[in-house]
C-alpha positions in Angstrom: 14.3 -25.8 16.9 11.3 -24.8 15.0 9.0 -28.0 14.0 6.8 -25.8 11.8 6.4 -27.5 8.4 8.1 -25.1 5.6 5.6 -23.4 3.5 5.2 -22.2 0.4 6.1 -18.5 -0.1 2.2 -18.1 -1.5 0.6 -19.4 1.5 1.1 -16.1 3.8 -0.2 -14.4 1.1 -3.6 -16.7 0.5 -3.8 -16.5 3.9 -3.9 -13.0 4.2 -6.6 -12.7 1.7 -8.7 -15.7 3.6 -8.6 -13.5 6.5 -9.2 -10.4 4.7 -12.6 -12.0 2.9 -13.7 -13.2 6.3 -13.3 -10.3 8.1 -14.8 -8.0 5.6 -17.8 -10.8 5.4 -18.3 -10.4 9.0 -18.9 -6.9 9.3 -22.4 -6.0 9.8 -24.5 -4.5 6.8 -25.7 -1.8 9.9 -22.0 -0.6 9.9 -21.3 0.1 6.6 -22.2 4.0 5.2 -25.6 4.6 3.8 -24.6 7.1 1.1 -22.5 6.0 -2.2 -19.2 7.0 -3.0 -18.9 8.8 -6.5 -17.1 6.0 -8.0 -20.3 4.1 -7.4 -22.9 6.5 -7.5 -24.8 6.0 -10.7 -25.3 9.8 -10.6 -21.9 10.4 -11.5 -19.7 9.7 -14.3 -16.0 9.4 -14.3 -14.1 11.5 -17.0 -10.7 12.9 -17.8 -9.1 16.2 -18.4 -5.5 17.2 -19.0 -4.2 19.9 -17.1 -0.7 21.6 -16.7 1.6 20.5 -14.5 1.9 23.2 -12.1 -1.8 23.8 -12.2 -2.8 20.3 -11.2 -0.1 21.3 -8.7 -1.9 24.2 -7.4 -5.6 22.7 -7.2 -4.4 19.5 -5.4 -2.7 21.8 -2.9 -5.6 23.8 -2.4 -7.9 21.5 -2.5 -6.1 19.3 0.4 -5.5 22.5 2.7 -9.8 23.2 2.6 -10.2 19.9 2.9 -12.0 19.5 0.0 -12.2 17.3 -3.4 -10.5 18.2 -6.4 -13.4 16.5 -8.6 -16.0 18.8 -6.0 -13.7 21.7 -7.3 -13.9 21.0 -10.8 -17.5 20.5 -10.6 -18.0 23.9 -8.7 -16.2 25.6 -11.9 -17.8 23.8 -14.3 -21.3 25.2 -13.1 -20.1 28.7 -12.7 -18.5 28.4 -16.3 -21.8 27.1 -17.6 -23.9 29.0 -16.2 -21.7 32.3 -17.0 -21.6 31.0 -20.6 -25.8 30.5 -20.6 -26.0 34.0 -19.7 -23.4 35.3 -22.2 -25.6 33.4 -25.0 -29.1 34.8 -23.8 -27.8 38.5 -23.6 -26.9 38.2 -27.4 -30.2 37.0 -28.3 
């Protein structure tokens, strides 16, 4: 018979997150990356853009067979769109 005294259904779960806060206190500072991610990196700035269906579709395809971010992507077009647009304006001048 089991002698365990009945819980209640919340203490698995507070225990889970105990164990969770400890562990992820214990890990050393040494360990964790150097660099920031974008969502943290002040450098960056997190925006939205509506695109169809099929073409969000198609990018995150792509995007996942080169291994590659979709937000990288989006940049990399953005620049060439930019800069294609800066030259467009300075030939009319």
């Amino acid at each position: 018979m089991n002698n365990k005294k009945k819980t209640s259904r919340f203490d698995d779960l507070i225990d889970a997150a105990r164990s969770r806060q400890q562990r992820d206190n214990l890990q050393p500072t040494e360990a964790q990356p150097n660099s920031l991610s974008k969502s943290t990196d002040p450098e960056y700035i997190r925006t939205t853009i509506y695109l169809p269906k099929q073409l969000h579709r198609k990018l995150k395809a792509t995007a996942a067979s080169q291994e590659r971010q979709m937000s990288d992507i989006m940049t990399e077009l953005v620049e060439q769109w930019l800069l294609s647009n800066n030259q467009a304006k300075d030939g009319n001048s």
